[in-house]
VOTI-938629 format. One record per residue (C-alpha): chain; x, y, z. Coordinates in nm, 2 decimals. Each point is the difference from the previous one (the first is absolute). Layout:
N
<pt><unit>A</unit><east>X</east><north>Y</north><up>Z</up></pt>
...
This chain:
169
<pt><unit>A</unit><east>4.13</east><north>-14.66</north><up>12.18</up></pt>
<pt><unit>A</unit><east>0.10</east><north>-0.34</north><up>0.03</up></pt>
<pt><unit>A</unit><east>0.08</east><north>-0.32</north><up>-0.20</up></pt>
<pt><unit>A</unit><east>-0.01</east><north>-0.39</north><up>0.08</up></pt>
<pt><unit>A</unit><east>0.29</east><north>-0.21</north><up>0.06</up></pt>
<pt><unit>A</unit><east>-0.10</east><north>-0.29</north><up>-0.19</up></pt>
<pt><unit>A</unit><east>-0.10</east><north>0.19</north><up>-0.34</up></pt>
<pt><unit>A</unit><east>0.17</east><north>0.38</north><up>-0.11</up></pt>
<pt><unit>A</unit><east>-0.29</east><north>0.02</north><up>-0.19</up></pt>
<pt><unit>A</unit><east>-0.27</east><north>0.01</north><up>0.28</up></pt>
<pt><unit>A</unit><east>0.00</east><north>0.33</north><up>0.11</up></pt>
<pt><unit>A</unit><east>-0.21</east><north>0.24</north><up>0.22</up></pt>
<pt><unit>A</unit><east>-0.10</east><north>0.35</north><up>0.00</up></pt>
<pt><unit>A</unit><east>-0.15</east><north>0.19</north><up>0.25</up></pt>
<pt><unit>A</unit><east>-0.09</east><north>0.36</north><up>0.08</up></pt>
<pt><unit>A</unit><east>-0.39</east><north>0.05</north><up>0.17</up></pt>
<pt><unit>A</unit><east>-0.08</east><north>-0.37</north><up>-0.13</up></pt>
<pt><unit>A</unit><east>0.23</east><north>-0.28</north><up>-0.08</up></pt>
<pt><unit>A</unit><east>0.03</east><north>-0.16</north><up>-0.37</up></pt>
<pt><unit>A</unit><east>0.17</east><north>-0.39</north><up>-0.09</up></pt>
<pt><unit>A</unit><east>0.15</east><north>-0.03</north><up>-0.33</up></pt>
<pt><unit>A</unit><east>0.14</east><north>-0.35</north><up>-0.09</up></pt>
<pt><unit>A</unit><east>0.11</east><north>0.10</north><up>-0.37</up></pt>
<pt><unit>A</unit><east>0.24</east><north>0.25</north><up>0.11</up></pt>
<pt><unit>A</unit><east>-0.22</east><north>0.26</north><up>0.04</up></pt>
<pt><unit>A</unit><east>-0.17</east><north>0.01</north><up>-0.33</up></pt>
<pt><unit>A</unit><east>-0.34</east><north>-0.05</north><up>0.17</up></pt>
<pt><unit>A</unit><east>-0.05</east><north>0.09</north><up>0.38</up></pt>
<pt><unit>A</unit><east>-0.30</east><north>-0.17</north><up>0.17</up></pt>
<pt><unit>A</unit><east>-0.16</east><north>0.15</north><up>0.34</up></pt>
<pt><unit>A</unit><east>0.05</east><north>-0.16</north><up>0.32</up></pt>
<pt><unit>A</unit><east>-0.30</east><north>0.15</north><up>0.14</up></pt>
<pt><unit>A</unit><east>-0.10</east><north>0.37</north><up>-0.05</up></pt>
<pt><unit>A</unit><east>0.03</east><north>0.16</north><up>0.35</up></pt>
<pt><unit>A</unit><east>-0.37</east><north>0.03</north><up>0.13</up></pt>
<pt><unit>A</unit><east>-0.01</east><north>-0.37</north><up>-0.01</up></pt>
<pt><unit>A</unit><east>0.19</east><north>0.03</north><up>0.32</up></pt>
<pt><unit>A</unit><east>-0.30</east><north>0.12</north><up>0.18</up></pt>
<pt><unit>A</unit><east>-0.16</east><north>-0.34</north><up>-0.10</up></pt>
<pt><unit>A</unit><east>0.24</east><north>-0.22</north><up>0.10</up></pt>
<pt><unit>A</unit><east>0.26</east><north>0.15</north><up>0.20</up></pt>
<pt><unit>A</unit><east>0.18</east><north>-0.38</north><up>0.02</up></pt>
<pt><unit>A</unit><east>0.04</east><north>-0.07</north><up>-0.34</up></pt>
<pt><unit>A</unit><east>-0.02</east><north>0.37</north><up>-0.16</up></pt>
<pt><unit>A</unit><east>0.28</east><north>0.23</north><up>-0.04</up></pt>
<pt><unit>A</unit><east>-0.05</east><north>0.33</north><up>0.19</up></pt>
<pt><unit>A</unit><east>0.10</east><north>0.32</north><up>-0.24</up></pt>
<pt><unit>A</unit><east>0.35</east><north>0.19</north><up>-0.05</up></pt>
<pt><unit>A</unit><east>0.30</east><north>-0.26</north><up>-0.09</up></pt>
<pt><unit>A</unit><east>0.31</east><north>0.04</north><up>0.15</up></pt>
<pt><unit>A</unit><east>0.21</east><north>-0.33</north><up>-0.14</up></pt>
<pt><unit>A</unit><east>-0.02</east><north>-0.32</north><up>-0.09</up></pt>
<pt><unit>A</unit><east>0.27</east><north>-0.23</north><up>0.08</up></pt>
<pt><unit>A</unit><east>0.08</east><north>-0.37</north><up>-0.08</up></pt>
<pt><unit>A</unit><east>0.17</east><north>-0.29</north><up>0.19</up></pt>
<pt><unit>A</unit><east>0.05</east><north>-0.36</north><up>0.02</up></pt>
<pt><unit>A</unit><east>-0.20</east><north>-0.24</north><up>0.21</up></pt>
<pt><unit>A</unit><east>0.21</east><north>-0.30</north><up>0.15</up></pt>
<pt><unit>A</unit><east>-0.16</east><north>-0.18</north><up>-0.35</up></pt>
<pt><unit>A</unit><east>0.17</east><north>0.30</north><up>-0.23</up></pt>
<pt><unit>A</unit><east>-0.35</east><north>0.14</north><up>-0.11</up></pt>
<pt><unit>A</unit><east>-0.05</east><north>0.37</north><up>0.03</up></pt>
<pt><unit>A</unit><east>-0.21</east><north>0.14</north><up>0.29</up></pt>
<pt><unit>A</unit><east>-0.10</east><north>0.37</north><up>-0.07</up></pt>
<pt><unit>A</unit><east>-0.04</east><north>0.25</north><up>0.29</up></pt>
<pt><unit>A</unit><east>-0.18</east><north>0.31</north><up>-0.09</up></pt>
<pt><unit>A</unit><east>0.01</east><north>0.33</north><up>0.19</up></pt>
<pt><unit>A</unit><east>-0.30</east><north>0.20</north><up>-0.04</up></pt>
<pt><unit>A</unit><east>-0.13</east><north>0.32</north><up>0.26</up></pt>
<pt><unit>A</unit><east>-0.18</east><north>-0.24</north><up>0.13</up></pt>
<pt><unit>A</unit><east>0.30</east><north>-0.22</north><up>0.09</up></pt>
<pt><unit>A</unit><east>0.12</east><north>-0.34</north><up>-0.12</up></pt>
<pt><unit>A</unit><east>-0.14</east><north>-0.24</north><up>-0.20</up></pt>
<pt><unit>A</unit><east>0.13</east><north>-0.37</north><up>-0.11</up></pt>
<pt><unit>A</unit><east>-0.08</east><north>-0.21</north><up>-0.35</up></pt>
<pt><unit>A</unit><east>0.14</east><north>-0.31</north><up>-0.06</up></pt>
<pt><unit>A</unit><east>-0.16</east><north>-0.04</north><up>-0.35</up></pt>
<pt><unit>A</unit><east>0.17</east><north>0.25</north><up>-0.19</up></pt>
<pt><unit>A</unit><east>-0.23</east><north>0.29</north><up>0.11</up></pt>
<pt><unit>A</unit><east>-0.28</east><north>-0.23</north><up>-0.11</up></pt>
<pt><unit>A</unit><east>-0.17</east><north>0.04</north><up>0.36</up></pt>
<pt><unit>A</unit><east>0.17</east><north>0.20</north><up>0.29</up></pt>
<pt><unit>A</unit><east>-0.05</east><north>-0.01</north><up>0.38</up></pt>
<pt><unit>A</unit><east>-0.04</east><north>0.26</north><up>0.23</up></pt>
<pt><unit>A</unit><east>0.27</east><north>-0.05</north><up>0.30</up></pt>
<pt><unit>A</unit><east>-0.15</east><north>0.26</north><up>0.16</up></pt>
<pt><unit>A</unit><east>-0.33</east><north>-0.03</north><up>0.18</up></pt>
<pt><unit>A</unit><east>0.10</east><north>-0.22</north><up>0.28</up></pt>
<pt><unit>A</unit><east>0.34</east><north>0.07</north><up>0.20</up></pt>
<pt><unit>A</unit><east>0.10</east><north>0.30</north><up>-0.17</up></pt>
<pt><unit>A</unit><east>0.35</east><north>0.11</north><up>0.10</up></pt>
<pt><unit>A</unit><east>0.02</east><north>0.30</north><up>-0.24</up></pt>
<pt><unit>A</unit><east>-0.27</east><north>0.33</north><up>-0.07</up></pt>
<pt><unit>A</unit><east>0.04</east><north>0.33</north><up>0.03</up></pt>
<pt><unit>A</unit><east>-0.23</east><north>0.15</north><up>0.33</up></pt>
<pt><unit>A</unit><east>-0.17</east><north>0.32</north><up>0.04</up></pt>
<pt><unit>A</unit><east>-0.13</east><north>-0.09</north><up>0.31</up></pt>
<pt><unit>A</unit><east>-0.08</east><north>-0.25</north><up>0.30</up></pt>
<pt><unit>A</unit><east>-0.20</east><north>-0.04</north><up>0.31</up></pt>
<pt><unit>A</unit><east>0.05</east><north>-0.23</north><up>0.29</up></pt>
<pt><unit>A</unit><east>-0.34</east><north>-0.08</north><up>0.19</up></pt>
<pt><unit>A</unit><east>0.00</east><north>0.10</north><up>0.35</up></pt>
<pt><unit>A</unit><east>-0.07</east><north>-0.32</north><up>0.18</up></pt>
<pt><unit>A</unit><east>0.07</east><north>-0.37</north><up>-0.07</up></pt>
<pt><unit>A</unit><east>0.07</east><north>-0.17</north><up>-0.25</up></pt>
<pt><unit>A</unit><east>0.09</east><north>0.37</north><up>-0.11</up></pt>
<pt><unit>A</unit><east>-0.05</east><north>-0.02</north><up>-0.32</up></pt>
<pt><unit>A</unit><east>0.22</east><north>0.15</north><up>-0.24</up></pt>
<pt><unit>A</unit><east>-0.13</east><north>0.14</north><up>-0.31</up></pt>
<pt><unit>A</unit><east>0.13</east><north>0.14</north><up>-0.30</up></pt>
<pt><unit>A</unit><east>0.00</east><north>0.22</north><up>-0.30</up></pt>
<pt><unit>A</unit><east>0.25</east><north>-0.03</north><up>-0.32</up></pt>
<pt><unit>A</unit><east>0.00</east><north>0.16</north><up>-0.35</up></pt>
<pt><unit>A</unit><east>-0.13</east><north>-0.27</north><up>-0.20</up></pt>
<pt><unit>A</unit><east>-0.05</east><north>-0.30</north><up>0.22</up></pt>
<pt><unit>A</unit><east>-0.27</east><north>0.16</north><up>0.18</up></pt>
<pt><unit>A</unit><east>-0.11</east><north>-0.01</north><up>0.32</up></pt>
<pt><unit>A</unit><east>0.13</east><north>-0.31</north><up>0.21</up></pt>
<pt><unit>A</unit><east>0.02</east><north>-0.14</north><up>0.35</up></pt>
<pt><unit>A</unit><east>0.05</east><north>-0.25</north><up>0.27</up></pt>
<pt><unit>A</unit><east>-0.22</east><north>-0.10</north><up>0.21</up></pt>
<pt><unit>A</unit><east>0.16</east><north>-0.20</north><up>0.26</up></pt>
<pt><unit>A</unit><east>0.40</east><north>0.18</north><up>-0.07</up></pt>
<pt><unit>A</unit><east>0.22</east><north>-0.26</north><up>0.15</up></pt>
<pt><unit>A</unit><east>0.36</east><north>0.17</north><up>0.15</up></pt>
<pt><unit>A</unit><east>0.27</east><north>0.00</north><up>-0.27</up></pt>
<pt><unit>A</unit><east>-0.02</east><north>0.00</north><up>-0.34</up></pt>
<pt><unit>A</unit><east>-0.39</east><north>-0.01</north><up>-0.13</up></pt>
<pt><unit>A</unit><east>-0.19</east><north>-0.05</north><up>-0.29</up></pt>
<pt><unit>A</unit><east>-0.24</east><north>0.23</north><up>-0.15</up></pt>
<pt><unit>A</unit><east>-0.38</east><north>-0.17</north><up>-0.17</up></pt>
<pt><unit>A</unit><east>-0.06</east><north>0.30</north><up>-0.26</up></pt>
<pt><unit>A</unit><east>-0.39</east><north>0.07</north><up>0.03</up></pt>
<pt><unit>A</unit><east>-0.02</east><north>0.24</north><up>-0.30</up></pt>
<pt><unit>A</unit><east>0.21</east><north>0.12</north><up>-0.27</up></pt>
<pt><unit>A</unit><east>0.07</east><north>0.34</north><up>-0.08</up></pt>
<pt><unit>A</unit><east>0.14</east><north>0.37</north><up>0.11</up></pt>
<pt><unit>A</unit><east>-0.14</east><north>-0.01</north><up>0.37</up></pt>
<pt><unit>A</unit><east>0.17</east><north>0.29</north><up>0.24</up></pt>
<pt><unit>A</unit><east>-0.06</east><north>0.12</north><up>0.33</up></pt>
<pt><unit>A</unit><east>-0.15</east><north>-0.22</north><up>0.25</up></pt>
<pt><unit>A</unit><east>-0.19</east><north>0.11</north><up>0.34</up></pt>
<pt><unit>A</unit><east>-0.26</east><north>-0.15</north><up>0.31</up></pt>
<pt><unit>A</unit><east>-0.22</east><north>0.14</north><up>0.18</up></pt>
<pt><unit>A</unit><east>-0.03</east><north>-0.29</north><up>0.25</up></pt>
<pt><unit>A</unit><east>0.33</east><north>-0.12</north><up>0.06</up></pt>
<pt><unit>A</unit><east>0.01</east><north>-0.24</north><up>-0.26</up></pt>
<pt><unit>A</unit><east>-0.32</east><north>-0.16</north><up>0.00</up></pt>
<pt><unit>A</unit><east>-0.03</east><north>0.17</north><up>-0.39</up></pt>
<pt><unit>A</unit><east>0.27</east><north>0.17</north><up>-0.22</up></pt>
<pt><unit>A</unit><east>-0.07</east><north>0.25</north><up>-0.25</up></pt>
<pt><unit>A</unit><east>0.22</east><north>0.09</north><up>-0.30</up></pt>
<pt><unit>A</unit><east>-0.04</east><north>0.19</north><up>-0.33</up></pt>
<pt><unit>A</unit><east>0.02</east><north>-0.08</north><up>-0.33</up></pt>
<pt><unit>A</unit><east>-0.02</east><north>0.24</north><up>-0.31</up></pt>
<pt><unit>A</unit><east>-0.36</east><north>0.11</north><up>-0.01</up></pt>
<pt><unit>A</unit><east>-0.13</east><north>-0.22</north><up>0.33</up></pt>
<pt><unit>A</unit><east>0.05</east><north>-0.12</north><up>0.38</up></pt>
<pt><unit>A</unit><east>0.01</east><north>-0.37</north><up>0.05</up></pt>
<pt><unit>A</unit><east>-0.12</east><north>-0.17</north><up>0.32</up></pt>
<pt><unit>A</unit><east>0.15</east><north>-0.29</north><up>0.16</up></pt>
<pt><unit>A</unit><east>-0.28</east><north>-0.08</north><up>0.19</up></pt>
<pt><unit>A</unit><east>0.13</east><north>-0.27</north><up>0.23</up></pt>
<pt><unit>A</unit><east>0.40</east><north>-0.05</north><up>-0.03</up></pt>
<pt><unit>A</unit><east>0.04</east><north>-0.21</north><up>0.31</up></pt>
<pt><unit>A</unit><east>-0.27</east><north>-0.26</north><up>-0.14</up></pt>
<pt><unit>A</unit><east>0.16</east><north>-0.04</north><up>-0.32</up></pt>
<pt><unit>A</unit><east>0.23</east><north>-0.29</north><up>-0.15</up></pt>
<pt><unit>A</unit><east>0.33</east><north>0.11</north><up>-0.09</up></pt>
């Protein structure tokens, strides 16, 4: 999947987890095994690799980005430790659904495949950035009372947001 810049022998392999080999790839270690995620969404990789790339920092060492289904993820360290660059600002997910609140701030909440259920409570005009509340599959969204709570499903239950507009984003 991917390889450092500094060593040919450090090299990565990914598929539902992702493995670190410095010796070439006689012996593969794990990153973290994909439920950790749930644990520790900022310093866990979610599940399903996509790539691992490597490039220089303004020093020449190799920063890693990782793409999971979850989105992207950052290690500085060789894949010793990884950050989540998702949870805060998110500019990329896939949405099944969304649900503006029907008076101010009109809250907009959201659903994506694997970075859960998110929102913003006070949506500025422009550009905005997403606080995700709770990883995970999360579709279709719906209120009864304008806003005041959203709804939405996930495989096997239906989640309350009891107070959106009260919330810190």
């Amino acid at each position: 999947v991917g390889t450092a810049l500094h060593d040919p022998n450090f090299v990565f392999f990914g598929g539902q987890d992702l493995y670190r080999s410095g010796d070439g790839g006689q012996t593969f270690a794990y990153v973290n095994d994909w439920p950790a995620y749930y644990t520790d969404v900022a310093h866990s990789l979610h599940a399903d690799i996509s790539f691992v790339k490597s490039f220089p920092d303004t020093n020449g060492n190799d920063v890693f980005l990782i793409g999971t289904d979850g989105g992207l993820y950052q290690s500085t360290d060789d894949g010793a430790t990884v950050t989540n660059l998702n949870p805060i600002g998110m500019r990329q997910a896939q949405y099944y659904d969304s649900y503006t609140g029907r008076t101010p701030p009109y809250v907009i909440s959201i659903n994506a495949q694997d970075q859960g259920y998110q929102r913003n409570s006070d949506p500025p005009s422009g550009i905005v950035a997403y606080t995700q509340v709770i990883s995970g599959d999360y579709a279709h969204l719906t209120s009864g009372d304008g806003g005041a709570t959203v709804w939405s499903n996930y495989a096997g239950f239906t989640q309350i947001d009891p107070a959106p507009t009260n919330a810190q984003s």
